[in-house]
LUMFIDREN-18511 format. One line per 3 residues: number of its first residue (from 0); for each residue x, y, z of C-alpha. Coordinates in Angstrom, 1 decimal. Layout:
residues N
NUM	X Y Z | ...
END
This chain:
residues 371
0	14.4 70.3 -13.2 | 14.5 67.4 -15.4 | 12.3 64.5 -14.6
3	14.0 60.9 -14.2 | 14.1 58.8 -16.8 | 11.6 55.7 -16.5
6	12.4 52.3 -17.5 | 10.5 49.9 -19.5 | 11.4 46.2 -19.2
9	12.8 46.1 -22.5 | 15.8 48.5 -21.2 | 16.0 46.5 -17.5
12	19.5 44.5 -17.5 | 19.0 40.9 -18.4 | 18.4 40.1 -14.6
15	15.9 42.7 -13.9 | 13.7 41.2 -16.8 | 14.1 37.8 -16.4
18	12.4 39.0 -12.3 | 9.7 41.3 -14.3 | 9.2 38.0 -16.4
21	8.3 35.6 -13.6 | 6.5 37.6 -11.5 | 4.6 38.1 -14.7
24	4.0 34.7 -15.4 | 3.5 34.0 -11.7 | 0.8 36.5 -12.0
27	-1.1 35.7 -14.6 | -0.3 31.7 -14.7 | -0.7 30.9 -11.0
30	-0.3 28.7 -8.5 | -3.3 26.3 -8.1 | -5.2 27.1 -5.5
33	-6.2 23.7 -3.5 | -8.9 23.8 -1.0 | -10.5 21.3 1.4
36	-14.1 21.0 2.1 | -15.3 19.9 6.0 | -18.6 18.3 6.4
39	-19.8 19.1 9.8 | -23.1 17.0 10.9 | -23.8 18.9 14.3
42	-23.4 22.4 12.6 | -25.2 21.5 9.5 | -22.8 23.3 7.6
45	-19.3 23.0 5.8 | -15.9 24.5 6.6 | -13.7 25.4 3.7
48	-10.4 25.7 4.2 | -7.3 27.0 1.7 | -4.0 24.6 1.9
51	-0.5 26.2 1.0 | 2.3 24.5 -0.5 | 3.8 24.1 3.4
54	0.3 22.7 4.2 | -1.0 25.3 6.4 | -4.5 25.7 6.8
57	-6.0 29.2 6.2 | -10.0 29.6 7.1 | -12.0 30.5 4.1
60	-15.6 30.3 5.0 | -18.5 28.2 6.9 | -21.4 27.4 4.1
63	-24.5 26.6 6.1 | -27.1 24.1 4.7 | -29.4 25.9 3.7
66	-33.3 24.5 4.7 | -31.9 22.0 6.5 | -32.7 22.2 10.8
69	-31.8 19.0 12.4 | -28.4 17.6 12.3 | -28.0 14.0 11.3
72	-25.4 11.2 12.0 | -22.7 12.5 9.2 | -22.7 14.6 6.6
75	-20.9 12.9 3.0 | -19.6 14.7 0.5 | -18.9 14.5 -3.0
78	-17.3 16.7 -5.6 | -18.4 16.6 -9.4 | -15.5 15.5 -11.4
81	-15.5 19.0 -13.2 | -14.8 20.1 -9.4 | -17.7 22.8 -10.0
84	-20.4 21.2 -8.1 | -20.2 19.9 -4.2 | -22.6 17.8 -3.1
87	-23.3 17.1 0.9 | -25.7 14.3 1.9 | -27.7 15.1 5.2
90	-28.9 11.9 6.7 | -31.9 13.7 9.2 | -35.3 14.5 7.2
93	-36.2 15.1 5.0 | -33.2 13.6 3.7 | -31.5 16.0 1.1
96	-28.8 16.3 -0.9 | -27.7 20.1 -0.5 | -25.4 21.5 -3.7
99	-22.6 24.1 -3.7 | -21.2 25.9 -6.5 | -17.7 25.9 -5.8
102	-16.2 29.4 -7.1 | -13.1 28.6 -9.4 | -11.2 31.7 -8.3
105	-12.0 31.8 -4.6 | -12.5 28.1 -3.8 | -15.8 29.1 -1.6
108	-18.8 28.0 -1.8 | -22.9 29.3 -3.3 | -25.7 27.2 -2.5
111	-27.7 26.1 -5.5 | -30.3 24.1 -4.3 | -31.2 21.0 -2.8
114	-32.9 17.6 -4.1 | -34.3 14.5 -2.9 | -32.2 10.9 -1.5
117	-34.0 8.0 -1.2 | -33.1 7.9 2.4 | -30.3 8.4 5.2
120	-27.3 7.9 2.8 | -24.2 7.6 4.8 | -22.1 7.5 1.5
123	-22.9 10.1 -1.6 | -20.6 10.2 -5.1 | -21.0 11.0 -8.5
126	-20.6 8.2 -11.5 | -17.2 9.3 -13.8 | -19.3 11.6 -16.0
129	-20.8 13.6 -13.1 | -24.3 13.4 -14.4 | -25.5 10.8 -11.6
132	-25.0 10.4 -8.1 | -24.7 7.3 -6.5 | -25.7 6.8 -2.6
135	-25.4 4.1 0.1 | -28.1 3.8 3.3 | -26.5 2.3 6.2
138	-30.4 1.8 8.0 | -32.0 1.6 4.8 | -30.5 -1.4 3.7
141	-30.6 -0.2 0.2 | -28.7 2.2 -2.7 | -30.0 4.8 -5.4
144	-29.4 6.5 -7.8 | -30.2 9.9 -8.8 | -29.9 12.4 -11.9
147	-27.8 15.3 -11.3 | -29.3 18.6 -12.8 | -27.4 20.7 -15.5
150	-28.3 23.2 -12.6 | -26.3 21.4 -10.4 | -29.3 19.9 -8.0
153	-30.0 16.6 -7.7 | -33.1 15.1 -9.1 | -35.6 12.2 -8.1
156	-34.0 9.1 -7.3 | -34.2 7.2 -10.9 | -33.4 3.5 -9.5
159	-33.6 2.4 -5.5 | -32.1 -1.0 -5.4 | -32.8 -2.9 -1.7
162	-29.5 -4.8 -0.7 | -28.2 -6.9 2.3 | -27.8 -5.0 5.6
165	-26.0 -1.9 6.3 | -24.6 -0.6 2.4 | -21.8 1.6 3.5
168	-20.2 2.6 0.3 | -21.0 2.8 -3.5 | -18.4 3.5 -5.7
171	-17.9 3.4 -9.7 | -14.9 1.6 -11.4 | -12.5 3.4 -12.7
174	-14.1 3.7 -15.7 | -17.8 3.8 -15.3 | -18.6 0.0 -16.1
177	-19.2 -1.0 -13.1 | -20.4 -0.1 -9.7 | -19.6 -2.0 -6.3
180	-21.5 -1.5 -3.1 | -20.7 -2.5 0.4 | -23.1 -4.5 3.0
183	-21.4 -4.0 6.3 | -23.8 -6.4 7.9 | -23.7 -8.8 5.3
186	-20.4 -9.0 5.3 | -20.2 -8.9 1.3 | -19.6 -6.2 -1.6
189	-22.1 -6.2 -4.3 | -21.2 -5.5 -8.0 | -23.3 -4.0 -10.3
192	-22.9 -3.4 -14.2 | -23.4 0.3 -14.9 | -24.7 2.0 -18.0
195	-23.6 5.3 -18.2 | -25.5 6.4 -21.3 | -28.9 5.7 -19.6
198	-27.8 5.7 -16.2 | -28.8 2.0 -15.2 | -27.7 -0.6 -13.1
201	-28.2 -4.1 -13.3 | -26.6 -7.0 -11.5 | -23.2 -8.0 -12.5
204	-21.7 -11.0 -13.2 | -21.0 -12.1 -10.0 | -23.3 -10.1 -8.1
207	-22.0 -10.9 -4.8 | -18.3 -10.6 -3.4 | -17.8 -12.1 -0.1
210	-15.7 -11.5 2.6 | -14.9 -13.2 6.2 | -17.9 -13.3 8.5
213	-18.2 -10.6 11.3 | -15.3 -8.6 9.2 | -17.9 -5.7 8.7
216	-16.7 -4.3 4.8 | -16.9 -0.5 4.8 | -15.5 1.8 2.6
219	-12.9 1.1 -0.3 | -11.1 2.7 -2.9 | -9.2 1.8 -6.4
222	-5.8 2.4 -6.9 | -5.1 5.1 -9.3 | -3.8 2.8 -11.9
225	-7.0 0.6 -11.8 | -5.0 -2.8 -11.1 | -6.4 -2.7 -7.6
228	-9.0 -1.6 -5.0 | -8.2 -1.3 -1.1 | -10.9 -2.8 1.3
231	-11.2 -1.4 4.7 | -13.3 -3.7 7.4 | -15.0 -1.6 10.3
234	-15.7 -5.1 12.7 | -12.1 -6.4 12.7 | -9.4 -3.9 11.4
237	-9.4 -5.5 8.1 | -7.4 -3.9 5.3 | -7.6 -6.3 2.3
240	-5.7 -6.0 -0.9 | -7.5 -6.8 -4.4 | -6.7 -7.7 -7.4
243	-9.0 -5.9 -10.1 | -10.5 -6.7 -13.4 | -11.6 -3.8 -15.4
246	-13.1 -6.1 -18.0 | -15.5 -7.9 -16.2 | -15.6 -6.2 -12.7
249	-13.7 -9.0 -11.2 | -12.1 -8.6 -7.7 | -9.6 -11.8 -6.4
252	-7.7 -10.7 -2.7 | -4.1 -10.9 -2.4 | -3.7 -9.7 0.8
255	-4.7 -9.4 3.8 | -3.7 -7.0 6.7 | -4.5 -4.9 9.7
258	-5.3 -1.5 10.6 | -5.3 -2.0 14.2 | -1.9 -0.6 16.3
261	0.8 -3.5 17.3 | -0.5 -4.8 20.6 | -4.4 -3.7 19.8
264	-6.8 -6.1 22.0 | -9.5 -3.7 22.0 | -13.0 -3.6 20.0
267	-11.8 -2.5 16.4 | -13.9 0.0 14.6 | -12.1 0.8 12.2
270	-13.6 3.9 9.6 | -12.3 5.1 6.4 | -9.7 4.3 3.9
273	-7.5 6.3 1.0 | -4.9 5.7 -1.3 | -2.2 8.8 -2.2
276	-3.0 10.3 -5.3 | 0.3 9.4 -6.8 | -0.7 5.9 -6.0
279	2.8 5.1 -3.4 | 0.8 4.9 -0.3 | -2.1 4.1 1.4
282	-3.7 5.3 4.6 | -6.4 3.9 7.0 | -8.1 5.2 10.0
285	-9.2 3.7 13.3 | -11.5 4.8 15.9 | -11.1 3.0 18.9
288	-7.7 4.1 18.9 | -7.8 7.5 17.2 | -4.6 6.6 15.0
291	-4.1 6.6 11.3 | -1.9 3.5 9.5 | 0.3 4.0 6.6
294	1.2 1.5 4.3 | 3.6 1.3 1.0 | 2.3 0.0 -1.9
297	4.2 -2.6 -3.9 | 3.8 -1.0 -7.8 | 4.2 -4.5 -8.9
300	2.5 -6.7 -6.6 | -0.1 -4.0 -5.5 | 0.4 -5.5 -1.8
303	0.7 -3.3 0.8 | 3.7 -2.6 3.7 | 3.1 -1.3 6.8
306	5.2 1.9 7.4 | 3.4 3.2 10.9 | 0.8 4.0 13.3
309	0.4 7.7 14.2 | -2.4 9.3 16.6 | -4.4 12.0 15.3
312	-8.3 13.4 16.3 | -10.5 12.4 18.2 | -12.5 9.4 16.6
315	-11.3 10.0 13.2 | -14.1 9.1 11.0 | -13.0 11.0 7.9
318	-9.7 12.3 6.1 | -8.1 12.4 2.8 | -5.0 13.5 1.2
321	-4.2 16.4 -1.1 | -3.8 16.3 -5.3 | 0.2 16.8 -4.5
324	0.1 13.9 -2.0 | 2.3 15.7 0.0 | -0.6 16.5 3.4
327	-3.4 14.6 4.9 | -6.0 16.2 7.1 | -7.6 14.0 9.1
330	-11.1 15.4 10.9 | -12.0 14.1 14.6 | -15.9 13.8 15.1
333	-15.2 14.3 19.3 | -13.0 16.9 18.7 | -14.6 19.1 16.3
336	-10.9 19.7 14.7 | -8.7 19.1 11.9 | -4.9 17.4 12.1
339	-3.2 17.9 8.7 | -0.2 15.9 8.3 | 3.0 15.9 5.9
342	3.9 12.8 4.2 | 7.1 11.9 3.6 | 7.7 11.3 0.0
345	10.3 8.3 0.6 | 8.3 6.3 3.2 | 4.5 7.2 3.5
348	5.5 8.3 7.1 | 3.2 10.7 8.6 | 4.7 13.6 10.5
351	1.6 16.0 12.6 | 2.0 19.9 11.1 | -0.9 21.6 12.9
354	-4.7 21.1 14.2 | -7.4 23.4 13.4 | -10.9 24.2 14.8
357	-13.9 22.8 12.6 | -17.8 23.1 12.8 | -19.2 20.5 14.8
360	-18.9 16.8 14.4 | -17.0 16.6 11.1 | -16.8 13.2 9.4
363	-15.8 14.1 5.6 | -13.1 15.8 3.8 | -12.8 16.6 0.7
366	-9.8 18.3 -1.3 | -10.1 20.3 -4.5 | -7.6 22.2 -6.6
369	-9.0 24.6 -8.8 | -6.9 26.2 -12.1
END
């Protein structure tokens, strides 16, 4: 009986390779793998999640802090800019910064070890390089900053710099010059020069940046491009528009809008703020009314247009967008869940996909695509 005769590639029809050739390179090239990273402050721990290209949400794994017993009031991340390295600040004591290694083939996460923060920090990132991590108190009144280990832990505070009332965010430039950090209660943003050789700040020149009184600055981000950063005001639903200057750390406003609903007479309280990676649109979230806001940004101008109002979770104190800008996932702290949204690539409109079961309280999200 004569055996059948066995094909290689090289005899496949043209067709049949060119199939055989993709699946190949589909294989061993690969589709980025993008994850996003929960941080849950009741559960003391962090829910990783996979996102596919239709933006569905597969589980992955809970990562518990490890040593740490009592929740605290959020739980901020940060992600090294190596994406090797996650970082969660818990704000009960003894306040910590707990690290992840974040496995480049499976997205989940090792703990490493934890280090020391100077207090409750209700915002944690790293500088540019990744070799320092700057942190904001909210009660402490004050910022730090801390080496990062080549092991991946954070080390002893190196500077603690007291500030006006409530710091909320602290945030590098662009390109590591500068550092700006916001007094909620003081109703002003503090700049910083930033030497990222020896890992010092010193007051810049300004120091101070103010804003309206009783406007509550928050948290803020620059436009990918660098022209501009994006001010959101917790107090009165404040989304400001600024003109930046990389050379001297200069910020002059240009705009001035809302990210309160049409018809809002409420309390505002409003919470975090994020621009699309591809730098089209901008997003805001509000907590009195559980809704996100999208807005178009003006390429030009770098002023923003209102596109919409959209509900979503439960006092949404955290989201972020994906590296495609194509989904947003927006966490609800009273709803212990996830929304994740598409965004439509012509308007910034956001259209609800699915919600999702977190851990407890979640505040943070983080998104990381891994090769």
């Amino acid at each position: 009986m004569s055996r059948p005769t066995r094909r290689t590639a090289l005899q496949l029809p043209l067709a049949a390779c060119a199939v055989v050739l993709a699946t190949h390179l589909g294989a061993s090239a690969g589709m980025a793998d993008t994850f996003a990273y929960v941080g849950n402050a009741d559960s003391n721990d962090i829910s990783v999640f996979r996102i596919d290209d239709k933006g569905e949400m597969s589980p992955v794994q809970t990562a518990p802090f490890a040593g740490i017993e009592k929740p605290g009031s959020s739980t901020p991340l940060a992600v090294t800019p190596d994406h090797r390295v996650l970082i969660a600040g818990v704000r009960s004591q003894p306040f910590s910064a707990v690290s992840f290694a974040i496995d480049q083939k499976t997205g989940t996460l090792k703990h490493i070890g934890n280090g020391p923060l100077a207090d409750s920090m209700a915002y944690v990132m790293t500088d540019r390089t990744g070799k320092f991590v700057l942190s904001a108190s909210y009660g402490g009144n004050k910022v730090a900053l801390n080496p990062l280990l080549d092991t991946g832990v954070v080390g002893e505070p190196k500077q603690v710099i007291p500030t006006g009332l409530n710091a909320h965010a602290f945030i590098p430039s662009p390109d590591n010059r500068f550092a700006f950090a916001t007094n909620l209660g003081s109703d002003q943003v503090l700049a910083f020069a930033f030497n990222a050789a020896t890992g010092e700040l010193t007051p810049s020149d300004p120091p101070v940046h103010k804003v309206p009184e009783k406007s509550g600055p928050r948290h803020f981000v620059f436009h990918p491009n660098g022209k501009y950063v994006y001010l959101i005001h917790e107090l009165n639903g404040d989304v400001a528009a600024f003109s930046y200057d990389a050379k001297t750390g200069g910020w002059s406003e240009i705009q001035r809008t809302t990210a309160l609903p049409e018809g809002f007479t409420g309390k505002p309280w409003a919470a975090d703020i994020h621009v699309a990676p591809d730098g089209r649109f901008l997003y805001a979230s509000e907590r009195t009314t559980n809704t996100l806001t999208a807005y178009k940004i003006d390429p030009a101008s770098g002023k923003l247009a209102t596109v919409g109002t959209v509900p979503t979770e439960k006092q949404p104190r955290g989201f972020n967008i994906d590296p495609t800008s194509r989904y947003l996932a927006a966490v609800g702290e009273l709803s212990d869940g996830m929304s994740v949204y598409a965004i439509d690539q012509a308007s910034g409109a956001l259209t609800k996909l699915k919600s999702y079961p977190t851990g407890k309280k979640p505040n943070w999200v983080e998104f990381v695509t891994l090769p």
